[in-house]
Gaussian input, Z-matrix of N, CA and C with variables (Angstrom, degrees):
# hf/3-21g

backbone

0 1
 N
 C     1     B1
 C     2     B2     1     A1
 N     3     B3     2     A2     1     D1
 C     4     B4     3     A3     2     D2
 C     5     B5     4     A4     3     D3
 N     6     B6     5     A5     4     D4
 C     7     B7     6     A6     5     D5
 C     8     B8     7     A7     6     D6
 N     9     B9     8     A8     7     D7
 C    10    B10     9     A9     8     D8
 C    11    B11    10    A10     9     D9
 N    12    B12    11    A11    10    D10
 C    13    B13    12    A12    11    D11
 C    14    B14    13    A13    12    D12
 N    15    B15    14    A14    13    D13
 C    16    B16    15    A15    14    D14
 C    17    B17    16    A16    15    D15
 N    18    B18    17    A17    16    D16
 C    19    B19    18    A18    17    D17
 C    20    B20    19    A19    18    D18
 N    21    B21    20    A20    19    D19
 C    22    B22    21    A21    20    D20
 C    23    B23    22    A22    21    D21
 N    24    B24    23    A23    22    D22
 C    25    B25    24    A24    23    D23
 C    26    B26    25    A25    24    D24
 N    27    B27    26    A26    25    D25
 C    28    B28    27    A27    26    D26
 C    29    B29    28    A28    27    D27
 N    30    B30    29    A29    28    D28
 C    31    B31    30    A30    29    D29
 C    32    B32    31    A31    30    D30
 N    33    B33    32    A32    31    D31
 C    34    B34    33    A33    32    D32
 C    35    B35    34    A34    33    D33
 N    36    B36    35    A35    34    D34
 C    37    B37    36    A36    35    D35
 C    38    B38    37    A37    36    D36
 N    39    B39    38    A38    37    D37
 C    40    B40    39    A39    38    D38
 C    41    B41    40    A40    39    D39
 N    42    B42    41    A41    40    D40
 C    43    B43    42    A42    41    D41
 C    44    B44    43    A43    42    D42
 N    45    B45    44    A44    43    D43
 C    46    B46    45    A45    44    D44
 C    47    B47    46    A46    45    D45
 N    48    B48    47    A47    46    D46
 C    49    B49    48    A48    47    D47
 C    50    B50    49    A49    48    D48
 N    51    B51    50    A50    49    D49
 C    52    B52    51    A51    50    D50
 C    53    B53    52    A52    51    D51
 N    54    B54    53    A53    52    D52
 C    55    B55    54    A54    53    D53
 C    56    B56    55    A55    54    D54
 N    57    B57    56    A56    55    D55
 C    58    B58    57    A57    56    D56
 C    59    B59    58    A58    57    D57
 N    60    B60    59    A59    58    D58
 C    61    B61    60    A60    59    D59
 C    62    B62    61    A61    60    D60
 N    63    B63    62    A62    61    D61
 C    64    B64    63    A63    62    D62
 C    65    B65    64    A64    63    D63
 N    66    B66    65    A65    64    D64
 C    67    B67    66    A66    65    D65
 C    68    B68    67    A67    66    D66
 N    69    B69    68    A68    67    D67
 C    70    B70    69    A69    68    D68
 C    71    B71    70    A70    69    D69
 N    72    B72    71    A71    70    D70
 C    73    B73    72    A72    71    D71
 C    74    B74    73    A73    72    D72
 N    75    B75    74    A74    73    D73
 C    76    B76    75    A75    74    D74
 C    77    B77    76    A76    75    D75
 N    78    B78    77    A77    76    D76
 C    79    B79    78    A78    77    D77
 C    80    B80    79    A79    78    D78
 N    81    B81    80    A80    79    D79
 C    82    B82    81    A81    80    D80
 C    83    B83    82    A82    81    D81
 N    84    B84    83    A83    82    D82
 C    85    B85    84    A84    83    D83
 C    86    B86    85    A85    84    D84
 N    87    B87    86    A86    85    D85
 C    88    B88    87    A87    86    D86
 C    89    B89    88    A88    87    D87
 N    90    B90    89    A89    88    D88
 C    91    B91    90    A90    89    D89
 C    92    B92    91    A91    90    D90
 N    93    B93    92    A92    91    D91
 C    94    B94    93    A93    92    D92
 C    95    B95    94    A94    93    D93
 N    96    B96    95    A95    94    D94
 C    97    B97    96    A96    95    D95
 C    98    B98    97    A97    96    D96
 N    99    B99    98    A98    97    D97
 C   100   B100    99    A99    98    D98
 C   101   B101   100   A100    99    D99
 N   102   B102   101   A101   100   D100
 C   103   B103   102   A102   101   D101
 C   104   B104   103   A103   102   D102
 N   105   B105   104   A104   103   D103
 C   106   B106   105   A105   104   D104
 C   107   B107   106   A106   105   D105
 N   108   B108   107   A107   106   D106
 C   109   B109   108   A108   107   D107
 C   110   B110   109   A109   108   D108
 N   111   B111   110   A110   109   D109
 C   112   B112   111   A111   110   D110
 C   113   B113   112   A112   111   D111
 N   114   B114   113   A113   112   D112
 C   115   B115   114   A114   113   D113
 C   116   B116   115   A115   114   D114
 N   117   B117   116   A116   115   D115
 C   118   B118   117   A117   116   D116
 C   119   B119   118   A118   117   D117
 N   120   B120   119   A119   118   D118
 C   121   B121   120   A120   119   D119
 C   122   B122   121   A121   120   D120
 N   123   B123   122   A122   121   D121
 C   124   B124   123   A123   122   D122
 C   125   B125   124   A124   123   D123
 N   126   B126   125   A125   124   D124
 C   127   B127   126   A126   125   D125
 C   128   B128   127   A127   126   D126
 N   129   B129   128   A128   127   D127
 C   130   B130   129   A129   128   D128
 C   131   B131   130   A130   129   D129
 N   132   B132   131   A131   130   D130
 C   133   B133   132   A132   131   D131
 C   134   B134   133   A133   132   D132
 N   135   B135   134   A134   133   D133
 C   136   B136   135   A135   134   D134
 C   137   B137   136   A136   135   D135
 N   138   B138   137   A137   136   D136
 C   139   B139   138   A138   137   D137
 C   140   B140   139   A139   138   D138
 N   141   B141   140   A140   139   D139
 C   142   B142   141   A141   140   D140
 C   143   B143   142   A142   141   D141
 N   144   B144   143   A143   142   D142
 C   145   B145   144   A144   143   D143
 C   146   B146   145   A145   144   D144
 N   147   B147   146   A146   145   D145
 C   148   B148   147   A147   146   D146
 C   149   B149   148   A148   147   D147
 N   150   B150   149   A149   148   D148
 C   151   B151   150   A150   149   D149
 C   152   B152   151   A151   150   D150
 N   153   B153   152   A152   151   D151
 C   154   B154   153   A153   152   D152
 C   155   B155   154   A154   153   D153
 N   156   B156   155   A155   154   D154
 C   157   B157   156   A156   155   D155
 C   158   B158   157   A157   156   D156
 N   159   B159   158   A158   157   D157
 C   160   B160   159   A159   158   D158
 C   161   B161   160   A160   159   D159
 N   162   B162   161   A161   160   D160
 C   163   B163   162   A162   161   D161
 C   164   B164   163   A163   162   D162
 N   165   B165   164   A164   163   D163
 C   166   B166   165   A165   164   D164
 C   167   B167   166   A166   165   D165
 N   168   B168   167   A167   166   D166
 C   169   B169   168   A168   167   D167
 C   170   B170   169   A169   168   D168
 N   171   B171   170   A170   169   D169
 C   172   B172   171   A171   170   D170
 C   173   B173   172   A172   171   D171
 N   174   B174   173   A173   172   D172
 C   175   B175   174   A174   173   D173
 C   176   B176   175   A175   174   D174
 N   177   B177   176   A176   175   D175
 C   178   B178   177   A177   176   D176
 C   179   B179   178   A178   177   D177
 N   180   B180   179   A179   178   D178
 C   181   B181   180   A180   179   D179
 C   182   B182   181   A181   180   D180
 N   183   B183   182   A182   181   D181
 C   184   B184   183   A183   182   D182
 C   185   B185   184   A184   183   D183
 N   186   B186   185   A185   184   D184
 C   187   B187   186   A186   185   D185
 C   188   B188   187   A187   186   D186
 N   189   B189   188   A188   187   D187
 C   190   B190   189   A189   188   D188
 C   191   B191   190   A190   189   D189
 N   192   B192   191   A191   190   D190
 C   193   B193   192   A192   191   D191
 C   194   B194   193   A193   192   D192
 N   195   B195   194   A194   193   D193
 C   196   B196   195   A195   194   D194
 C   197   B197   196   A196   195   D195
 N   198   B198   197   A197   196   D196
 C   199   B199   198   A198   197   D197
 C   200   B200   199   A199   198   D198
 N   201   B201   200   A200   199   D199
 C   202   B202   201   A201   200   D200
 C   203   B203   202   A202   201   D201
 N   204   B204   203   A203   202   D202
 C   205   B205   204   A204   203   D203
 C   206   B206   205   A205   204   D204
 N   207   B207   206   A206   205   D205
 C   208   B208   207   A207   206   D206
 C   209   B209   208   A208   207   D207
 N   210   B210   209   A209   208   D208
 C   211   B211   210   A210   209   D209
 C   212   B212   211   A211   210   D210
 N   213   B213   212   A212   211   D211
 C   214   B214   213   A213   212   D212
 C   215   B215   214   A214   213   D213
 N   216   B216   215   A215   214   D214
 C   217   B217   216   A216   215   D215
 C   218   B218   217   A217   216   D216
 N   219   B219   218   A218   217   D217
 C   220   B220   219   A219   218   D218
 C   221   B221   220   A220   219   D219
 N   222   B222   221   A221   220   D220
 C   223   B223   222   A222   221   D221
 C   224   B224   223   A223   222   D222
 N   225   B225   224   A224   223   D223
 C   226   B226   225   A225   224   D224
 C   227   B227   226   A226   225   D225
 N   228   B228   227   A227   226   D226
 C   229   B229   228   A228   227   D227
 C   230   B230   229   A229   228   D228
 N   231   B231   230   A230   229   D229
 C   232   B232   231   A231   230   D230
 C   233   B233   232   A232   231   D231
 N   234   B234   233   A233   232   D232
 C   235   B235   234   A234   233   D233
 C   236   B236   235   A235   234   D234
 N   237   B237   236   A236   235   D235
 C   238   B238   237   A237   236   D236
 C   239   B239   238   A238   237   D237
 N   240   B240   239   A239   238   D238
 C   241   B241   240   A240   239   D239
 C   242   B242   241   A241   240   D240
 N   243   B243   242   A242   241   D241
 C   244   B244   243   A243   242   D242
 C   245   B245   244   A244   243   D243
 N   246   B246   245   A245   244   D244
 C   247   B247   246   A246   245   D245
 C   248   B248   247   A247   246   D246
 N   249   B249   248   A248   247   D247
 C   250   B250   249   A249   248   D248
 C   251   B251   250   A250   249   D249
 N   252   B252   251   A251   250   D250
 C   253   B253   252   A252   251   D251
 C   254   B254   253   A253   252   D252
 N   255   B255   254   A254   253   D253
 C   256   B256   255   A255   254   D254
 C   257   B257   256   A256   255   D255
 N   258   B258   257   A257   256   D256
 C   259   B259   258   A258   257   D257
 C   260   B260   259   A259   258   D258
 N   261   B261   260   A260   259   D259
 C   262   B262   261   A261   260   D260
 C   263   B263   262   A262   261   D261

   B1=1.4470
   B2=1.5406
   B3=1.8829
   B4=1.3590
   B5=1.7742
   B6=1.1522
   B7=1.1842
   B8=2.0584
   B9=1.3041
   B10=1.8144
   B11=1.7482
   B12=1.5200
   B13=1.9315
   B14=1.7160
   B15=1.1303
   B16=1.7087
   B17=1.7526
   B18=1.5047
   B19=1.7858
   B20=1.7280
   B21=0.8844
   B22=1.7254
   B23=1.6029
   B24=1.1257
   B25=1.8070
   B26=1.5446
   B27=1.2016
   B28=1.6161
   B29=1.3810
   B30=1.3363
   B31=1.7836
   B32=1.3530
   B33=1.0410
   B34=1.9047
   B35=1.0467
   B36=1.2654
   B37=1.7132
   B38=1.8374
   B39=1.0221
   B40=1.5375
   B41=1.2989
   B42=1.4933
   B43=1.6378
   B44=1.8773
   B45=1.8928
   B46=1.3066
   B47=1.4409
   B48=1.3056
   B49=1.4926
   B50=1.4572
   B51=1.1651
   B52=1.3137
   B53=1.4291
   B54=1.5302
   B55=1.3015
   B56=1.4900
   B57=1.6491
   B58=1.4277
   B59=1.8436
   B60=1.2551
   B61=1.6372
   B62=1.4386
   B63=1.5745
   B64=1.3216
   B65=1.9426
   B66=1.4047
   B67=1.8493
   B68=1.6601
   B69=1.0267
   B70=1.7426
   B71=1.3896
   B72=1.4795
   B73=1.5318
   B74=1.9538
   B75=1.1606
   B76=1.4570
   B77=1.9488
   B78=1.1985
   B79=1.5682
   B80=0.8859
   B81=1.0762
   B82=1.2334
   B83=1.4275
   B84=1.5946
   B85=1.0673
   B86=1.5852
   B87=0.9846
   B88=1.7517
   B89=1.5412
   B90=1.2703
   B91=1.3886
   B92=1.5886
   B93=1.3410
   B94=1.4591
   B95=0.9223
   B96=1.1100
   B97=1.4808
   B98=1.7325
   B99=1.4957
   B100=2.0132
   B101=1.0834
   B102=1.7438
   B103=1.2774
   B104=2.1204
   B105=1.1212
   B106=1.4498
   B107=1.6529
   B108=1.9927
   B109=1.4780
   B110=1.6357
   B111=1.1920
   B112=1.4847
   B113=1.5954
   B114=1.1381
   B115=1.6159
   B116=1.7538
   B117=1.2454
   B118=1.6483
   B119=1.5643
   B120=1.3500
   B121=1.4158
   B122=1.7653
   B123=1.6192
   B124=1.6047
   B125=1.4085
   B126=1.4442
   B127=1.1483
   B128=1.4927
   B129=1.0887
   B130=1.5923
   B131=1.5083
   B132=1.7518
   B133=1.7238
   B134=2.0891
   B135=1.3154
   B136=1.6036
   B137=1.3635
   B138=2.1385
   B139=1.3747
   B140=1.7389
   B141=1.5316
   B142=1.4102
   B143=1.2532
   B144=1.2982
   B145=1.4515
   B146=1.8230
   B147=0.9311
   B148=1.3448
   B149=1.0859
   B150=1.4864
   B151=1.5557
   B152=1.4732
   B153=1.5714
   B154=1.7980
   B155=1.7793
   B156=1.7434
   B157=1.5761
   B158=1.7249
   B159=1.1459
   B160=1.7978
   B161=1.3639
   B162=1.2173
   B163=1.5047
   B164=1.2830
   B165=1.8508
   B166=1.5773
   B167=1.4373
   B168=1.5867
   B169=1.0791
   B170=1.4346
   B171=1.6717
   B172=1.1278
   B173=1.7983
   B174=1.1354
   B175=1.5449
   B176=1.5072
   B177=1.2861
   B178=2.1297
   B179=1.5168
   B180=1.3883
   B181=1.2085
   B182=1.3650
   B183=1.6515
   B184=1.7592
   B185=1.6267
   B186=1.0638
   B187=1.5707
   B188=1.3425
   B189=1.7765
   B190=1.0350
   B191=1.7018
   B192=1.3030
   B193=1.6888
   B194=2.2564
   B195=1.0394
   B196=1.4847
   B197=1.7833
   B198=1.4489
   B199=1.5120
   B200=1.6902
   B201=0.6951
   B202=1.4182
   B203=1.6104
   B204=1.1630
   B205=1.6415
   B206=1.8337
   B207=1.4538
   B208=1.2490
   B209=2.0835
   B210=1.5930
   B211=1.0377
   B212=1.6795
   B213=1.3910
   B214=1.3246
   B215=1.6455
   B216=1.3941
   B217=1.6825
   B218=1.3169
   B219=1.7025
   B220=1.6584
   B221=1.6395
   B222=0.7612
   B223=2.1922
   B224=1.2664
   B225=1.2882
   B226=0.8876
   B227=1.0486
   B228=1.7381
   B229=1.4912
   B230=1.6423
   B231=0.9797
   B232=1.5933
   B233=1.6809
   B234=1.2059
   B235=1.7695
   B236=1.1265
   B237=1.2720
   B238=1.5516
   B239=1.7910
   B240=1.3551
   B241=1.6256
   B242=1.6699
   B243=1.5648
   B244=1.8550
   B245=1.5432
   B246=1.3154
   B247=2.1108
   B248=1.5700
   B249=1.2450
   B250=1.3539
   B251=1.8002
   B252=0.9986
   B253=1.7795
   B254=1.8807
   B255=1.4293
   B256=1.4010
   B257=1.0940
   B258=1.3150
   B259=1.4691
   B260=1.2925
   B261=1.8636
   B262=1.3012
   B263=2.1200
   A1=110.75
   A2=116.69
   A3=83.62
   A4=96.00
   A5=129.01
   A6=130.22
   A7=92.35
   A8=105.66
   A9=82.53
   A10=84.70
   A11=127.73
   A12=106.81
   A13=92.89
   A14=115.49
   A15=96.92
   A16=128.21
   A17=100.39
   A18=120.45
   A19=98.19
   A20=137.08
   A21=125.61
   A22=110.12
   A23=117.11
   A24=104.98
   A25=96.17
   A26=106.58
   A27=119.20
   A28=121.95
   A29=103.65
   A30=90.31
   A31=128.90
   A32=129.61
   A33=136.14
   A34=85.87
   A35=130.89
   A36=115.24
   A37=107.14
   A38=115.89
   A39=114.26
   A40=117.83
   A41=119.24
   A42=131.14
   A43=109.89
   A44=106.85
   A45=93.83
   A46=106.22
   A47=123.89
   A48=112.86
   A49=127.54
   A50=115.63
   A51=120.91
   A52=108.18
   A53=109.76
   A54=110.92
   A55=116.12
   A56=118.06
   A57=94.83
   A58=99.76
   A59=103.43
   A60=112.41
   A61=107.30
   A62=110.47
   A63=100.15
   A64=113.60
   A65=91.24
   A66=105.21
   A67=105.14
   A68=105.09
   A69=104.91
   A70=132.23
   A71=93.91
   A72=105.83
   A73=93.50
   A74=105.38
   A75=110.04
   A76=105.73
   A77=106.39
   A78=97.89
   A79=143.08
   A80=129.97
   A81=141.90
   A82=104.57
   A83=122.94
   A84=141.15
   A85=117.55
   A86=104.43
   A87=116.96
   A88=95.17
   A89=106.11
   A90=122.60
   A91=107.63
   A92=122.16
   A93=126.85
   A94=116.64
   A95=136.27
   A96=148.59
   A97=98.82
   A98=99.07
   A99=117.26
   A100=91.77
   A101=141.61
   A102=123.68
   A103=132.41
   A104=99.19
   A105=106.12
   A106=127.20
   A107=101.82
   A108=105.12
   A109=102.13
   A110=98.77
   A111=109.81
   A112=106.39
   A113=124.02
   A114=139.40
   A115=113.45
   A116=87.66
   A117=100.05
   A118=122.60
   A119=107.21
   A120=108.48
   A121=117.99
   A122=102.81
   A123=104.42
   A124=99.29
   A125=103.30
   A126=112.84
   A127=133.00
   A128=101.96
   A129=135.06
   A130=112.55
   A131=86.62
   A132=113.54
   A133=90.50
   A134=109.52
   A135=106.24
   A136=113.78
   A137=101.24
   A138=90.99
   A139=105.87
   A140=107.58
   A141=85.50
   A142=122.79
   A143=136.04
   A144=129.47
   A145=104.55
   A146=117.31
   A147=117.21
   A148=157.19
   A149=101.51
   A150=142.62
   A151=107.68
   A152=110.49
   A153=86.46
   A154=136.16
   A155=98.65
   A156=101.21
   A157=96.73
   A158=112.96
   A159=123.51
   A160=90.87
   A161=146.40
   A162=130.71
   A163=105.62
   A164=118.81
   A165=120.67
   A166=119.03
   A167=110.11
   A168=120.33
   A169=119.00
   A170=109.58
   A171=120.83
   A172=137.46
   A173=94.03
   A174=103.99
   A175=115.11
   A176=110.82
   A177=107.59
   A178=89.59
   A179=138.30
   A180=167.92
   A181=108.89
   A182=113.28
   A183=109.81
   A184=88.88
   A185=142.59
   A186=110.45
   A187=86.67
   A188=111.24
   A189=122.06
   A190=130.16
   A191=126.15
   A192=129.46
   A193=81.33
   A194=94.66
   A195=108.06
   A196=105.69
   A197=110.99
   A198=103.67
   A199=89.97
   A200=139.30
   A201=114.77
   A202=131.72
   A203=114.28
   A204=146.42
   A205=84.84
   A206=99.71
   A207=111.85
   A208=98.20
   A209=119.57
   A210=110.05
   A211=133.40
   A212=104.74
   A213=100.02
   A214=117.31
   A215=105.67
   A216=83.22
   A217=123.02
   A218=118.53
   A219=102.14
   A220=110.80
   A221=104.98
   A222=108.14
   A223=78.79
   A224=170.20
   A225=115.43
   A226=121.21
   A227=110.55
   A228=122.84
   A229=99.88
   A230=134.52
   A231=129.77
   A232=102.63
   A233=132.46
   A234=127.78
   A235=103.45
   A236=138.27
   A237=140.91
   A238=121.13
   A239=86.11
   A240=97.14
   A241=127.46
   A242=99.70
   A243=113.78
   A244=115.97
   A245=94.23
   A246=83.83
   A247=86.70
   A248=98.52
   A249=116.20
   A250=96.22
   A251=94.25
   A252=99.51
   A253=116.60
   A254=100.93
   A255=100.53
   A256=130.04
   A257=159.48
   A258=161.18
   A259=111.08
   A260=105.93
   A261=134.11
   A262=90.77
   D1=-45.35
   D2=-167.20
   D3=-103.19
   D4=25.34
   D5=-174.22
   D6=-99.57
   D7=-17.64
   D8=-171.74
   D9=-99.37
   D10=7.62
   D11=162.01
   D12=-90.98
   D13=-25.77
   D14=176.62
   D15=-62.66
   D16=-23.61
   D17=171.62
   D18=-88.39
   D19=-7.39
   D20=160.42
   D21=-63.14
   D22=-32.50
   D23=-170.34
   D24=-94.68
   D25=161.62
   D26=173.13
   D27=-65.15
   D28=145.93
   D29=174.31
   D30=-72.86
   D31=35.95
   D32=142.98
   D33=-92.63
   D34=-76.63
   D35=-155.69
   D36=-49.02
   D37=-64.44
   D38=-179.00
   D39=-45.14
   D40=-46.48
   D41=164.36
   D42=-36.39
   D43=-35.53
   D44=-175.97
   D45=-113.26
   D46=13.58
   D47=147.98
   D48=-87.05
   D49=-7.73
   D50=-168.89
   D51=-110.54
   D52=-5.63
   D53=168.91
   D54=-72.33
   D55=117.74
   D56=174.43
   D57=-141.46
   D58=45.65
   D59=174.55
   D60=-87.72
   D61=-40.73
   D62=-174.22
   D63=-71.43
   D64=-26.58
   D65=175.43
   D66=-59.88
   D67=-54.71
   D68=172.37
   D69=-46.50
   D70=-36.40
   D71=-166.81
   D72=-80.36
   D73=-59.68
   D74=-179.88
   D75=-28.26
   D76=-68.15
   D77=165.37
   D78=-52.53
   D79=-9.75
   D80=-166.13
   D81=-107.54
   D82=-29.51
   D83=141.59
   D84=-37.66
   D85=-76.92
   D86=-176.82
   D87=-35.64
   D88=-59.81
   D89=-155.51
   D90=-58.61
   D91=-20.88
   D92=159.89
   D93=-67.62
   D94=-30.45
   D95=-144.98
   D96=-94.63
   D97=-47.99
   D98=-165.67
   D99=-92.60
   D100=-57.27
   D101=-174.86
   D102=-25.42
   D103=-61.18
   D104=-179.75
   D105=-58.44
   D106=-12.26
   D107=173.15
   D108=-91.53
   D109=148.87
   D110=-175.49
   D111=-89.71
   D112=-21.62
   D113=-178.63
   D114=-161.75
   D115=173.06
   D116=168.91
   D117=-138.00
   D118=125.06
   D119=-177.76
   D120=-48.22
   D121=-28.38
   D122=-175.48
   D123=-176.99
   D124=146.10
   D125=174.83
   D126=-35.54
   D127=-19.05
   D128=-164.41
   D129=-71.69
   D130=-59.63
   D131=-168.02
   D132=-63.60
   D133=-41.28
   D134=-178.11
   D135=-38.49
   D136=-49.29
   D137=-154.90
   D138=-78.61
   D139=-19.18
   D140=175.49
   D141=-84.71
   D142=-1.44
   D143=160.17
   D144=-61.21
   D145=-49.66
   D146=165.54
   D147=-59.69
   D148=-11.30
   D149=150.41
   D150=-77.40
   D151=-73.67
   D152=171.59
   D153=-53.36
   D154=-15.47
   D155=-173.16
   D156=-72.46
   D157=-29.18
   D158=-174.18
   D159=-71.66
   D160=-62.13
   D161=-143.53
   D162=-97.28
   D163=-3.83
   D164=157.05
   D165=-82.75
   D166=-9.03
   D167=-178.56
   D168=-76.39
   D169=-60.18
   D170=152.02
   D171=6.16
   D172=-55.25
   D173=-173.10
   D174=-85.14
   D175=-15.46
   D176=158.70
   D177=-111.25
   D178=85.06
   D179=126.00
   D180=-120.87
   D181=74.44
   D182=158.78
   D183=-124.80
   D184=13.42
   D185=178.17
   D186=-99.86
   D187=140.47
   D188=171.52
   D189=-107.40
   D190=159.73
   D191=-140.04
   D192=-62.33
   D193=164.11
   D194=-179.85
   D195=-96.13
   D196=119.37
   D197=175.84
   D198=85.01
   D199=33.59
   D200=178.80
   D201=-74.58
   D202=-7.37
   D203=-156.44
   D204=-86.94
   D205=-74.23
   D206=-154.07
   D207=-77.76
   D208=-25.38
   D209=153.04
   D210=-47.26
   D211=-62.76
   D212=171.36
   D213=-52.03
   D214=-44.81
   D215=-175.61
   D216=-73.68
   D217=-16.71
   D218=166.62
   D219=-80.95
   D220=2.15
   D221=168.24
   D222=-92.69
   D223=12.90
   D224=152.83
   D225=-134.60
   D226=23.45
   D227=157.91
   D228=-89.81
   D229=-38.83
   D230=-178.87
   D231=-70.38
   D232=-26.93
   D233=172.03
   D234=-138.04
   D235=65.87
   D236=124.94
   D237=10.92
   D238=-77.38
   D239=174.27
   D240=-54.52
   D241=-52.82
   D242=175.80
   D243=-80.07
   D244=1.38
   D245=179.90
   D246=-115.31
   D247=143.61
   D248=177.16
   D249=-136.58
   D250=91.28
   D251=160.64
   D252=-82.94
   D253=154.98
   D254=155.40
   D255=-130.79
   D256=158.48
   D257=-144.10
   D258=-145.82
   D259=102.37
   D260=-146.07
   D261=-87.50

């Protein structure tokens, strides 16, 4: 049942739900970043270590999603409402 709504979207779209290497890697990332503190003064202090581990991350992020043109536009015949694109 819910594997034949996962065969309704096209394969770019499915190609980028099922992608979850780059999701892994991101943690695994973080997880360098949080490992070496032994605690945290506050929840707070976490998120900005984790905010700077993201915006060091950032910069080996140039390969970009494959198809992405024609991805976004079938996301955004299947969610109309939740995709909000903008036109640079």
């Amino acid at each position: 049942e819910h594997l034949s709504s996962y065969f309704q979207y096209s394969d770019p779209v499915r190609r980028l739900i099922y992608t979850t290497n780059p999701i892994e890697s991101l943690h695994r990332q973080i997880r360098q970043f949080t490992k070496t503190k032994g605690a945290f003064t506050s929840v707070n202090s976490l998120y900005k270590l984790v905010y700077c581990a993201i915006k060091k991350m950032e910069n080996k992020w140039t390969m970009p999603v494959r198809n992405w043109a024609l991805t976004i536009s079938q996301l955004h015949v299947f969610f109309p409402d939740r995709l909000k694109t903008e036109l640079r």
